[in-house]
Structures are given as structure tokens and as C-alpha cells.
C-alpha positions as CSV (number, residue, x, y, z in Angstrom):
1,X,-9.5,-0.2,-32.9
2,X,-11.4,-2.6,-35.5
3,X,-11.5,-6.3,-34.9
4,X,-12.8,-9.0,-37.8
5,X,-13.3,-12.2,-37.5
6,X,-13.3,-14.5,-40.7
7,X,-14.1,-17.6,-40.6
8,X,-13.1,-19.7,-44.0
9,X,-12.3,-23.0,-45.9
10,X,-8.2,-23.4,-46.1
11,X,-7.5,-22.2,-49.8
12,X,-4.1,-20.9,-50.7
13,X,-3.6,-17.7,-51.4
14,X,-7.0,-16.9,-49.7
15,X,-5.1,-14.4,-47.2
16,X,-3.8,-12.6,-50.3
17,X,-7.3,-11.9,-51.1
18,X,-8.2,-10.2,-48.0
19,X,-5.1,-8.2,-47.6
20,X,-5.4,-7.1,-51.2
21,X,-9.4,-5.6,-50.7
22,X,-7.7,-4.1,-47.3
23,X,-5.2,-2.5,-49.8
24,X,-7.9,-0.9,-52.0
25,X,-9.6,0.8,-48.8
26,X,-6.3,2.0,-47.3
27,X,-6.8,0.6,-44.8
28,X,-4.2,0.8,-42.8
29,X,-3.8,-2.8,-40.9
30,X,-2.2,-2.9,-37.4
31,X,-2.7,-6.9,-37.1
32,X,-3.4,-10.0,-39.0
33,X,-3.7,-13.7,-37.1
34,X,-4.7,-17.1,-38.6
35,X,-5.9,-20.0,-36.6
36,X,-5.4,-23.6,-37.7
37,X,-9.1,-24.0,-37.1
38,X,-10.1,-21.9,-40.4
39,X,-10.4,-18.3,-38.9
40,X,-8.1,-15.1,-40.2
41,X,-8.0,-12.4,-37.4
42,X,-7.7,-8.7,-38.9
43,X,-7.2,-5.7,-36.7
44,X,-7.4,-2.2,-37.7
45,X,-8.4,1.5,-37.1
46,X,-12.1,1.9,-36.6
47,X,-13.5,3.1,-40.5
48,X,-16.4,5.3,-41.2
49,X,-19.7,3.4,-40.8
50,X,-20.5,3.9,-45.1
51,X,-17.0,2.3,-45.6
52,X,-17.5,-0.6,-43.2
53,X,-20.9,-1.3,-44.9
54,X,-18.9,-2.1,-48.3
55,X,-16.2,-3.0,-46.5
56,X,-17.7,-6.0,-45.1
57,X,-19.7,-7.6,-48.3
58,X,-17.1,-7.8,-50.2
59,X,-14.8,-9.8,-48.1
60,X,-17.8,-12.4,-47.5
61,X,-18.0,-12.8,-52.1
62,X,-14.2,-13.9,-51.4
63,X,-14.2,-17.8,-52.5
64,X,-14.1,-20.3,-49.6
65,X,-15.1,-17.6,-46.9
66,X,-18.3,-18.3,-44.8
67,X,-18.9,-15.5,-42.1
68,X,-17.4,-12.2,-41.3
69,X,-18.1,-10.4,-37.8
70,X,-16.4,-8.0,-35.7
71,X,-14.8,-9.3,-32.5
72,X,-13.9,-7.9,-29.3
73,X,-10.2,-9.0,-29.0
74,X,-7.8,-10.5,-31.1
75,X,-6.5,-14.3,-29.9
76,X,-3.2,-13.0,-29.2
77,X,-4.8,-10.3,-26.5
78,X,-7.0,-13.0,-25.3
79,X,-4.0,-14.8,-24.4
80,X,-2.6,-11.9,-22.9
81,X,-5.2,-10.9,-20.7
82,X,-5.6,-14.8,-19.7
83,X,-2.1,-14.9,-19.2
84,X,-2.1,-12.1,-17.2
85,X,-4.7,-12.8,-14.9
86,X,-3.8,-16.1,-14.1
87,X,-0.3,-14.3,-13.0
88,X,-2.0,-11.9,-11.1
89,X,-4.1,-14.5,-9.0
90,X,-0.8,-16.7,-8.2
91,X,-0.1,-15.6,-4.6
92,X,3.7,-16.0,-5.0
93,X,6.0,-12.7,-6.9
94,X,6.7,-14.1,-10.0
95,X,9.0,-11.9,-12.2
96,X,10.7,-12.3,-15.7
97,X,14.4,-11.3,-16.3
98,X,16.4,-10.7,-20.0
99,X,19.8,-11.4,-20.0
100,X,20.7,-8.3,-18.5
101,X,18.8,-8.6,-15.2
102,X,15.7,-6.1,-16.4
103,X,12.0,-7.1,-15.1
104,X,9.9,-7.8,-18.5
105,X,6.9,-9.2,-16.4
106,X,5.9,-8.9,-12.9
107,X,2.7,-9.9,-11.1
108,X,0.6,-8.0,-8.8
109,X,2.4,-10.0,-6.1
110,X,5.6,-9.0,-7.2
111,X,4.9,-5.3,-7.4
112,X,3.3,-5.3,-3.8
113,X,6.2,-7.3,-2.2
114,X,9.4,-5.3,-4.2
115,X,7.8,-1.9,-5.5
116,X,5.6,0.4,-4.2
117,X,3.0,2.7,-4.9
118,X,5.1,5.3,-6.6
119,X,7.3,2.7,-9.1
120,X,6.8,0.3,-11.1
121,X,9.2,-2.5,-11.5
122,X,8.5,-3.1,-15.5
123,X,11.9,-1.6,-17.1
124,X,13.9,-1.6,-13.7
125,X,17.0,-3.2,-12.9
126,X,16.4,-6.3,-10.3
127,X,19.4,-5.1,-8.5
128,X,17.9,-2.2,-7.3
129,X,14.9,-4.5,-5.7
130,X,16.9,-7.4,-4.3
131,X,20.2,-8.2,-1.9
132,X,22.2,-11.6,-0.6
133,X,22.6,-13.0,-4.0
134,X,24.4,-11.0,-7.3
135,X,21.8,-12.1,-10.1
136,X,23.4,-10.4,-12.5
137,X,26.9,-11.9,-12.0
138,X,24.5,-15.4,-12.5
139,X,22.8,-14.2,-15.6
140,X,25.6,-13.3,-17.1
141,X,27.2,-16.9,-16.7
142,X,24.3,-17.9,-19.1
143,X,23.4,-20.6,-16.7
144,X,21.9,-23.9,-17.7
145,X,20.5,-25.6,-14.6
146,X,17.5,-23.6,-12.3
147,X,19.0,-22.9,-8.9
148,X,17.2,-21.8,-5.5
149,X,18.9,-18.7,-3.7
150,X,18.0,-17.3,0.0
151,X,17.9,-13.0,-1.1
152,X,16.7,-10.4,1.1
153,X,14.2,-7.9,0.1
154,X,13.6,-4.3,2.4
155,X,14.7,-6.7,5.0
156,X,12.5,-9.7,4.6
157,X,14.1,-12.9,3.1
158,X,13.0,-15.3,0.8
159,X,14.0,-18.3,-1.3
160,X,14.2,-17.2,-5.4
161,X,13.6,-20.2,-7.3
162,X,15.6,-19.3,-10.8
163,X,15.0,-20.8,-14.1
164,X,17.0,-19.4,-17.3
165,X,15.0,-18.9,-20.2
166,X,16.8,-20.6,-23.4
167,X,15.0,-19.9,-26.8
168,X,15.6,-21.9,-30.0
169,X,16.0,-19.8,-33.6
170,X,15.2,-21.4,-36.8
171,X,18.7,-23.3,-36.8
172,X,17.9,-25.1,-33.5
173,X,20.4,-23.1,-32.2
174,X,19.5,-22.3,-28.3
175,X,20.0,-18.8,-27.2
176,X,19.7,-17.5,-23.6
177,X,16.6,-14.9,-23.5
178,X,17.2,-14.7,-19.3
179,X,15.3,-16.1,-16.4
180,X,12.1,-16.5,-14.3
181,X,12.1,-15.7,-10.4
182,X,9.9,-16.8,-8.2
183,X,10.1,-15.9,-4.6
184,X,8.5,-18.3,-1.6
185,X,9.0,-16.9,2.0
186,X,7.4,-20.1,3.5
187,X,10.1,-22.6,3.0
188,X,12.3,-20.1,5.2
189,X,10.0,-19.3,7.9
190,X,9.0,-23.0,8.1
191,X,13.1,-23.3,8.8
192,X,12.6,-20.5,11.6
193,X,9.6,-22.7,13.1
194,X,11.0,-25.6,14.2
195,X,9.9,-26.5,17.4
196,X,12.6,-29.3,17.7
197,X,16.3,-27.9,17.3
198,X,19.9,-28.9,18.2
199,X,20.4,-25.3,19.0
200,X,17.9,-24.4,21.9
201,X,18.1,-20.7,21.2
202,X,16.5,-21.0,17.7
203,X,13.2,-20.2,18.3
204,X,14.8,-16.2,19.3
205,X,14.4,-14.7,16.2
206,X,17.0,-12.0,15.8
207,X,20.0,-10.9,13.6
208,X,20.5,-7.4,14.8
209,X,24.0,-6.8,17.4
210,X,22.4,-6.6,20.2
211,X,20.1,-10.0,20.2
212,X,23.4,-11.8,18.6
213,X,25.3,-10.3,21.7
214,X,22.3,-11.4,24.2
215,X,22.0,-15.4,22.8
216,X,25.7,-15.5,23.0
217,X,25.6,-14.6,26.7
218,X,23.0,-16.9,27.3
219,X,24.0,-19.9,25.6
220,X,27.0,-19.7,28.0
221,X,24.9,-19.2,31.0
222,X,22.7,-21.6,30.1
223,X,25.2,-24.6,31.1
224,X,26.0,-23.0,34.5
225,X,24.0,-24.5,37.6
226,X,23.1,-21.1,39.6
227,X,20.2,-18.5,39.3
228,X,19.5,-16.4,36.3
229,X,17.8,-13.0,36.1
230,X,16.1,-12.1,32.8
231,X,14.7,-8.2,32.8
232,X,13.3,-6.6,29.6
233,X,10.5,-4.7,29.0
234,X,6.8,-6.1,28.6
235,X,6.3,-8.7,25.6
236,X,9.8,-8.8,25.0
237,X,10.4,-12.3,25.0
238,X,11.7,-12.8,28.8
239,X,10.0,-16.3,29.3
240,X,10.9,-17.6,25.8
241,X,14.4,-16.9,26.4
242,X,14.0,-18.3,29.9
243,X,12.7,-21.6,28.3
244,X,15.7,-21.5,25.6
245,X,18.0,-21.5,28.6
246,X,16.1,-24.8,30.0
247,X,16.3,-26.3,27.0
248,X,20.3,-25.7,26.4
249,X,21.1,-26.9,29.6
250,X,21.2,-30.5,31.1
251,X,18.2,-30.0,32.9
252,X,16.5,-30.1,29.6
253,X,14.4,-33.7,30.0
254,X,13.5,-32.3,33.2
255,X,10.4,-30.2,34.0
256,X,10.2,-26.1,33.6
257,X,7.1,-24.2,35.4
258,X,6.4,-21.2,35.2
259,X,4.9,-19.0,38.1
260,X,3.4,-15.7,37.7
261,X,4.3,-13.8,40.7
262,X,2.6,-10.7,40.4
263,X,-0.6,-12.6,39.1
264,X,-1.4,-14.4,42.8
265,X,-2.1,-13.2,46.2
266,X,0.7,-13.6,48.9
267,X,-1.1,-16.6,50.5
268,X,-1.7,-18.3,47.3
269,X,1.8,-17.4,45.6
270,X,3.4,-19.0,48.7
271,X,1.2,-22.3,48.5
272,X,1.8,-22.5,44.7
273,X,5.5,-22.3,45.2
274,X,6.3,-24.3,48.6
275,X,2.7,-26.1,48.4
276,X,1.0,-27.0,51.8
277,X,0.3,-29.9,54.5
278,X,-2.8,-31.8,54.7
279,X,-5.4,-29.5,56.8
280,X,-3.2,-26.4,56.8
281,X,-5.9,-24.2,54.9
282,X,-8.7,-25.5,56.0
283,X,-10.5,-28.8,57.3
284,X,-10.7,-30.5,54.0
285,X,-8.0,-29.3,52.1
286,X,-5.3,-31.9,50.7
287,X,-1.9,-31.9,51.5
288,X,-0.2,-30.4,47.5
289,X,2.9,-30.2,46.7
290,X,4.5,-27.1,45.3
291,X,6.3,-26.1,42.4
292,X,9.6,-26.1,43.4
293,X,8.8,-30.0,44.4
294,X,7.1,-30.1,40.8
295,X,9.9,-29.3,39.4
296,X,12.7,-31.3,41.5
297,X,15.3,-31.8,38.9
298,X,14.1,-28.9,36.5
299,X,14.0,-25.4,36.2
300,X,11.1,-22.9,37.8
301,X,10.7,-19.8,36.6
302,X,9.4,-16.9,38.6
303,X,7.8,-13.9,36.8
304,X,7.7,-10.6,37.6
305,X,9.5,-11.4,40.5
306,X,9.7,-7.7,41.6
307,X,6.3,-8.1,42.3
308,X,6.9,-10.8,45.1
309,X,6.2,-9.6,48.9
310,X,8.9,-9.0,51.5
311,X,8.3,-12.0,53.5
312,X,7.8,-14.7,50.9
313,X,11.3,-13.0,48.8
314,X,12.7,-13.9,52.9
315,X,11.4,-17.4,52.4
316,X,12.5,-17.8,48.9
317,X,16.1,-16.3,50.0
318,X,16.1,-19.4,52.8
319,X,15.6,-21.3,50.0
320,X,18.3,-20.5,47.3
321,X,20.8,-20.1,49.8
322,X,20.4,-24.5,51.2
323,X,18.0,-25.8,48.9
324,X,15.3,-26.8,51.3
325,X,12.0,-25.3,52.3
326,X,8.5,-26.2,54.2
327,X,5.6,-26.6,53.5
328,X,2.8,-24.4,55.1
329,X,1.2,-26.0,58.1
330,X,4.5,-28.8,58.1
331,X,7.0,-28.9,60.2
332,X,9.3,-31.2,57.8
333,X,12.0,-30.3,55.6
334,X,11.8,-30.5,52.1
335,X,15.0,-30.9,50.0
336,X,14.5,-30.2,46.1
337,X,16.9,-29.5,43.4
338,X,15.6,-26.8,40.8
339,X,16.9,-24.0,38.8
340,X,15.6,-20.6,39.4
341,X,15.3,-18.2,36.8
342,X,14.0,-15.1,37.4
343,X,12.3,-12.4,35.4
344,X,11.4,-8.8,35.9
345,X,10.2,-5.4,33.7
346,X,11.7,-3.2,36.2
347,X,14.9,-2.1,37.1
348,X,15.8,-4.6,40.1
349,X,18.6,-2.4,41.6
350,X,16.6,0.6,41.4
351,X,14.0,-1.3,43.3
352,X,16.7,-2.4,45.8
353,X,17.4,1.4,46.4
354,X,14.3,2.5,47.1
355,X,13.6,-0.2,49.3
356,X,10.9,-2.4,47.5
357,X,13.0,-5.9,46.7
358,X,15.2,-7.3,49.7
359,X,19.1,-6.4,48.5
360,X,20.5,-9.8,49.7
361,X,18.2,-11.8,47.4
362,X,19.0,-9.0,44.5
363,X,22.5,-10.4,44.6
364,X,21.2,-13.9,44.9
365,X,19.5,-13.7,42.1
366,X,22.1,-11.3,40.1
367,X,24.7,-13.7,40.0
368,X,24.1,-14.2,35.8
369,X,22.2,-10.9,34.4
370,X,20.6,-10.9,30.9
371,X,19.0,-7.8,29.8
372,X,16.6,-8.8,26.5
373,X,16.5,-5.6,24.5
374,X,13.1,-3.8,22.9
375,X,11.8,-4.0,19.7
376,X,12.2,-0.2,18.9
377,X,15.9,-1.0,19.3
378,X,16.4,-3.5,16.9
379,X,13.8,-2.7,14.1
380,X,16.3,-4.3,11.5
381,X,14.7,-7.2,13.3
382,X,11.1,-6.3,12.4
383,X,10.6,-8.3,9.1
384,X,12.3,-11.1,10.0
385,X,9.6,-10.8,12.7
386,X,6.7,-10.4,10.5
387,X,7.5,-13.3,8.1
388,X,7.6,-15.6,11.1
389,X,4.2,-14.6,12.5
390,X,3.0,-13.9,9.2
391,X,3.1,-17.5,8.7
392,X,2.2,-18.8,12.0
393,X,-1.2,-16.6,11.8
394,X,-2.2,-18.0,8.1
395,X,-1.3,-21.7,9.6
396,X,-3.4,-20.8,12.9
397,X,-6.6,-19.5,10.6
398,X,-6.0,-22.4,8.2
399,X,-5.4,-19.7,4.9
400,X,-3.2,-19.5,2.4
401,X,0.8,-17.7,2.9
402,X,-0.5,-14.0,3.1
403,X,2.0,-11.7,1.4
404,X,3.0,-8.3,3.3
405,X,3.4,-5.2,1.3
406,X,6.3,-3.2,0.8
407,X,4.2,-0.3,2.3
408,X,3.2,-2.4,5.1
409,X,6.4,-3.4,5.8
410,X,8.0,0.2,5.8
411,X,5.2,1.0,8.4
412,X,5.4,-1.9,10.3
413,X,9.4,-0.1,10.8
414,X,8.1,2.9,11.3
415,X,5.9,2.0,14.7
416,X,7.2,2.6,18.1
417,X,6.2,-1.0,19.5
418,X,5.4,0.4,23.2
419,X,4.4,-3.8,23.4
420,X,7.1,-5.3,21.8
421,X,7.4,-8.9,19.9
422,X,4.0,-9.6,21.8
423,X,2.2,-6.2,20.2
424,X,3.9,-7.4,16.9
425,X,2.3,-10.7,16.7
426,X,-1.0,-9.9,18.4
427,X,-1.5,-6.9,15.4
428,X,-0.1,-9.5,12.7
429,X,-2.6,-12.0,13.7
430,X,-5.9,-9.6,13.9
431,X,-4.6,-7.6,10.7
432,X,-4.0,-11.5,8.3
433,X,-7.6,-12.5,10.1
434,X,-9.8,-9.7,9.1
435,X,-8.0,-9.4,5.5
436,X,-9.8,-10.3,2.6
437,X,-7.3,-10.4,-0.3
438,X,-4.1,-12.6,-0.7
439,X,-1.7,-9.3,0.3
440,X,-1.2,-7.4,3.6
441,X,-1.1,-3.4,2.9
442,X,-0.1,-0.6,5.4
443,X,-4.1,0.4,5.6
444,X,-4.5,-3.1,6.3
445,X,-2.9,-3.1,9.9
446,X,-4.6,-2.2,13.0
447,X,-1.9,0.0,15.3
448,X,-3.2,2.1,17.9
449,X,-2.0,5.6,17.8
450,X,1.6,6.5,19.0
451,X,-0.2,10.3,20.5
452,X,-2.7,7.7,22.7
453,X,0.1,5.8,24.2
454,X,2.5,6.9,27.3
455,X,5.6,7.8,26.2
456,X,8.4,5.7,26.8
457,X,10.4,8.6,28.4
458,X,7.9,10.8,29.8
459,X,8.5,13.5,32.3
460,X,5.8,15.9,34.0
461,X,7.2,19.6,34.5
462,X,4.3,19.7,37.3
463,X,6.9,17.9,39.6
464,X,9.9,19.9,39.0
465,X,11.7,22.3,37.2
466,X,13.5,22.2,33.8
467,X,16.3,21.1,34.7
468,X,14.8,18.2,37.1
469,X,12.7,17.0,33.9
470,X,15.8,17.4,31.4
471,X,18.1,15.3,34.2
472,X,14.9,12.4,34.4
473,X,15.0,12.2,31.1
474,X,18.7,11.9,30.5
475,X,18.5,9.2,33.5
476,X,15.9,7.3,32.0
477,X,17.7,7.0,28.4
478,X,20.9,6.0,30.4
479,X,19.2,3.2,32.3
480,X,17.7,2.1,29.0
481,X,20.7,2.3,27.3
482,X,22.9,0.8,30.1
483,X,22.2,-2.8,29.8
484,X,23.2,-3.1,26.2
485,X,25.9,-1.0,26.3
486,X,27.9,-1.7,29.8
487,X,31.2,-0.2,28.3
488,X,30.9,3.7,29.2
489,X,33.1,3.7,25.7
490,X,30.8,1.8,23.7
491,X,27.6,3.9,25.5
492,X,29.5,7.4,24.7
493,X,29.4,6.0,21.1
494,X,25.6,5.4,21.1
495,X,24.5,8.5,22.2
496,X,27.5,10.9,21.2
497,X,29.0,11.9,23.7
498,X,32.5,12.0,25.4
499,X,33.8,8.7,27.2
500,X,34.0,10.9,30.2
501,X,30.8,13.2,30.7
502,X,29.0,9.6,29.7
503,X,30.9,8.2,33.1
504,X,30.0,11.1,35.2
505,X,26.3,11.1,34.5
506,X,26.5,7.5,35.2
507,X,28.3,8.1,38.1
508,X,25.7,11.1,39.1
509,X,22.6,9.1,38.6
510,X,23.5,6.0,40.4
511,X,23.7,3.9,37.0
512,X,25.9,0.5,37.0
513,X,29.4,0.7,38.5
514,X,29.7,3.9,38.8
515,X,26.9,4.3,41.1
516,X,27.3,7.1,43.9
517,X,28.1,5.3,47.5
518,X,25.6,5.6,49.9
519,X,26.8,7.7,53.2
520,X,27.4,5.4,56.1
């Protein structure tokens, strides 16, 4: 295409003239723009170069015009591109609606966060892109005031701030041409942040059954004044749900510790806990007090608690069952009043069987079980996830609200998790601090490979036969399974079998209730 520029006194009918020499070329004329400022835009089909060198002389003789050139765009497409860059760079999806709900305009943010590689959303219906909110029942109420709506989209939820579009005719009449979207995800995930909440349990993030089902039973627990044992898998959120606990209950202005018990040597786990008398570890050590004394009043909370010798689980056994302990090297009684919470990765009760946790604190401790479920079992979970740390990263590295990709997001799904909530947020974090764009794509994020890590179920033929390896691997999913599922109805459902071979495996493999009785 041909682009001229003419720049011109304002004479009427001086536009007649140059259409009219346009006419006598044939020329066959695509576009024709005037600016205020004394310049008539022309575009057209490139010509032969003999016909553009008469072309061009005899639109300059034309009364009142100065210069002619040829131009690289027309205003209008200057506009356009302009318009469409500065779209482009907003990091925010901004999308434009007609009356009928079709996307006329969508940025680059847009098309990352609803589309993906393979679509595009220009021509598309918005209800095949969005959920929680019926657009199209709003657009066709011809709406008059903007509105902010929480939708969901491919999990992830955002507020959509509408606007309707009205467009006055030559009558002044207003006519309703549709709406503008624009969707911010950090209004919401600043709601999902707050530190300081009437409801304690908040900060769990989680709308799938099975966390529902688990804050439930711990809100409940929370309020009751006896131990609580917390077992999930690594980076599942065992402590966080421990604090949540604190928090709900009336020991909430009170202290909560935390103690690490697979992190500290027997002698040094026992002094942290109980602390010790003046002399007792050596000639110039301090008398200290311990944190059970830390935390008279409070809550403690002892982790990996499976990990805790045999005689400092008899001294902490002492100690739940009257409330008072001494110190090493004293002969004094200490009297304290704490909570104990306790959390572990492995099954307790299996450890109680094969004779590595005492069985009498086991039931101490078991009085109020919560089991916090993985990640690879809740994955509707996942972006709800990945919004919230997605923002905490870009607040941590002090950049702007990063958006994640549709394809990022479907692979984000797609991983196994071996790490949990923790592996989530720690590959969120490296992925939004080594990115260099406003947007989060699936090439972006740094997973290990699922061949390189231990399967979660994992048997070794070396050790057995086929049928020991197929029964370890149906006892394993069971004991998975089990916690969530304690009904052997509501089990059978989840892995699809009858109500009664589920009970008789459980029965066989020592699972729950129905475990076998050992021979007196």
C-alpha cells in the first residue's frame, strides 16, 4: 500500500480536487483522512513508478497545496498501533465486550491469563473463558452503572471491574455498544493475606472437601484444652495449622514455641524443653528455663515428634499426664500450664507397632487427630495457591503483580508436588525472581523432574514377590487414603471398590479400626 501526505491551506472544495486527479488515474483509493492542522491523508495501492512521477506533480499545481510526500502510516494506524501498544504494556487483562458478550479487543495480558497458545480470544464468546458471574445475563440488562464482580478463571479468581460502553448517534440518542473488563487478582489475594483475622483459620488457604472438612475439625478442636496431633506429609502446612489452632483458642494472647525435635540431640532436646539448673552442664553454665516454662499459659509445639528418643517421650509422658516436670541437675518441681500440640510425617501407630514411639504416649497424644491432606490431592487447590504466593513473592522482591499464564497454570496442575505447599511456594518464588517480563509461562517455572524423584508409592520386587509388592502397594494407598476417608463407605467410593473387600483389606493390613488384634 501507498501512503501520501498533503499538506495544504483550508480551501473548500480543495479535497474535490484531489479525489477528482485520483479519479483520472484510476486509482483505486482504499483511504482518505484530513487533519484539522491542514494535512489530507490518501492511501492506496502502490502504482507503477512512471505513474507516480506524474502522479505526484500534479497534485502539488493544485491551488492552496504546499508539499506532497509519501508517508509510512496513515494517522488512523498510528493511533492504532499506539493504542495497541500501550494495551499491550498494561500488566492487567483488559478486554472489550459488544452487547452480546464477544471479545472485540484483548491485550497480551488477557490472552496469556484466559487463552492459550492454540486460541485466540478475538471473536470468542467470554463465557467460554470465565465462571462465578453470568456476564451475559448483565450485558443484556444494558447496564448503566460499572460494577466490580469476583469470577473465576481455570481456577484462579479475580475481581472484573465492568464498565458498559454507551455510544451517542447523531440525535444524541445513547445506545449500549457493551463493556470493558478488566481483571485485578491483587485486591483478592491481598483479602487472602491478612495477617490479622477474626477467623484464625484464614491464613489455610483451601476450598477443596477435604481441607473444608479438616478446618472444620479443627476449629472445633481448637477450643478444647487437651493435646492435639497434627500428621501430614512434608511441607504440608502442619505448623501453620498448629499456629491457626493457637490462635482460635483462648490461649491466643499467650505464647506459642515451636521445637524441632528431630533437629536437636537428645541432651540438648531435653534442656530446650524442660531447661536446666545452675551448674548442671557444666561449671559455668546458667541455670535456663525451658520451653514448656516459656510458654506457661501458651501452647508448645513439638515437631516431628516421632523423632523424639525413648526416654525423653517417658519424661514428656510424666509430664502430660500431672503437668509438672524438672529441670536437669534440680531436684524441684516445676508446675506449668501449656498446650501441647504435636506433629509428625509418619504414620504414628505404625510406629507404635513396630516399636519405635512408646504406645502409652501415642494415646496421650491421640486424644484429637488431624490428618492435613497433600497437595496432589487437592489440586483444585493449586491456583488459589499460586495467586497467593504469586503475590507474596512480587511484594517480597519489591516488583510489580506478575501475571501467571494459562499454560503455566495447567502445568502447575499437572506436577506431582512430592514437597507440597512448601515446594509450591519455594518454585513460585525462584521462577517470579529470575523472570524478566511482566507474565509467568509454563517454560518459565523451574520443577525438577517427576522420573528424578522417589515415587510416592514405591515398591522394590528385590524384597519380595509380586504379590508382596502388589499387597505394599495397595497398603500404602490405604494408609494414604485412610485419614481422609475414615468411613470404609466413603473410602470404597474413592477407590472403587465394594464397602466390604475395602473393610477386609483394612482389616488385613492392620489399617484404623479394623486393625488385626495382636495374639496374647
Amino acid at each position: 500500500m501507498m501512503r501520501l501526505e498533503i499538506t495544504c491551506d483550508d480551501r473548500l472544495g480543495i479535497a474535490q480536487d484531489v479525489l477528482e486527479i485520483l479519479r483520472n488515474y484510476e486509482i483505486d483509493l482504499r483511504g482518505i483522512e484530513v487533519d484539522p492542522k491542514g494535512k489530507i491523508f490518501l492511501n492506496f495501492p502502490e502504482l507503477e513508478f512512471k505513474d507516480f512521477q506524474h502522479l505526484m506533480p500534479e497534485i502539488r499545481r493544485i491551488a492552496n497545496v504546499k508539499d506532497v510526500k509519501t508517508v509510512a502510516f496513515m494517522p488512523s494506524e498510528r493511533e492504532h498501533y499506539e493504542f495497541k501498544l500501550l494495551l499491550n504494556m498494561l500488566p492487567d487483562p483488559i478486554l472489550s465486550l459488544d452487547s452480546r458478550g464477544d471479545i472485540d479487543i484483548a491485550n497480551d495480558a488477557a490472552q496469556r491469563i484466559l487463552g492459550d497458545s492454540g486460541k485466540t480470544l478475538l471473536g470468542s464468546n467470554i463465557s467460554h473463558w470465565i465462571s462465578g458471574f453470568n456476564l451475559l445475563r448483565w450485558l443484556e440488562k444494558q447496564p448503566q452503572q460499572a460494577t466490580v464482580q469476583q469470577i473465576s478463571v481455570s481456577g484462579a479468581k479475580y475481581f472484573a471491574d465492568l464498565l458498559p460502553i454507551w455510544i451517542s448517534d447523531e440525535q444524541a440518542k445513547q445506545n449500549f455498544a457493551g463493556a470493558v473488563m478488566t481483571c485485578k487478582p491483587q485486591p483478592l489475594a491481598e483479602q487472602w493475606q491478612r495477617n490479622v483475622s477474626a477467623d484464625a483459620f484464614s491464613q489455610l488457604l483451601g476450598e477443596h472437601s477435604s481441607m473444608k472438612r479438616l478446618i472444620k475439625e479443627a476449629s472445633r478442636m481448637a477450643e478444647l484444652n487437651v493435646p492435639l496431633l497434627i500428621q501430614g506429609e512434608t511441607g504440608v502446612g502442619k505448623e501453620l495449622l498448629a499456629r491457626a489452632c493457637h490462635q482460635a483458642s483462648k490461649r491466643a494472647e499467650q505464647p506459642f514455641l515451636a521445637i524441632n525435635c528431630a533437629a536437636l540431640p537428645d541432651n540438648v532436646a531435653e534442656s530446650e524443653l524442660f531447661g536446666h539448673g545452675k551448674g548442671s552442664l557444666g561449671p559455668y553454665t546458667e541455670a535456663k528455663k525451658g520451653i514448656f516454662e516459656q510458654a506457661n499459659g501458651g501452647t508448645v509445639l513439638l515437631d516431628a515428634v516421632s523423632e523424639m528418643s525413648n526416654g525423653l517421650q517417658a519424661k514428656l509422658l510424666r509430664f502430660i499426664q500431672d503437668g509438672r516436670f524438672r529441670r536437669i541437675g534440680e531436684e524441684q518441681e516445676v508446675t506449668v500450664d501449656v498446650r501441647i500440640i504435636c506433629s509428625a510425617q509418619d504414620d504414628l501407630l505404625e510406629q507404635v507397632e513396630n516399636g519405635r514411639f512408646r504406645e502409652d504416649l501415642f494415646y496421650r497424644l491421640n486424644v484429637l487427630p488431624l490428618h492435613v491432606p497433600p497437595l496432589r490431592e487437592r489440586k483444585t487447590d493449586i491456583p488459589l495457591l499460586a495467586d497467593h504466593f504469586t503475590v507474596q513473592a512480587c511484594q517480597r522482591l519489591g516488583r510489580s503483580l506478575i501475571m501467571v499464564s494459562r499454560a503455566a497454570r495447567e502445568r502447575l496442575q499437572q506436577y506431582a508436588w512430592p514437597g507440597n505447599v512448601r515446594q509450591l511456594e519455594n518454585v513460585l518464588f525462584r521462577s517470579i525472581s529470575m523472570a524478566e517480563g511482566d507474565s509467568l509461562d509454563a517454560d518459565d517455572l523451574q520443577l525438577p523432574s517427576t522420573s528424578n524423584l522417589a515415587d510416592a508409592v514405591t515398591v522394590d520386587l528385590e524384597e519380595g514377590s509380586l504379590d508382596e509388592a502388589v499387597k505394599k502397594f495397595e497398603s500404602t494407598i490405604l494408609r494414604r487414603l485412610y485419614p481422609s476417608y475414615p468411613s470404609t463407605r466413603q473410602l470404597a467410593k474413592k477407590v472403587g471398590l465394594s464397602h466390604t473387600a475395602v473393610a477386609n483389606k483394612l482389616r488385613e493390613y492392620g489399617i484404623g479400626k479394623n486393625r488385626k488384634k495382636k495374639p496374647l
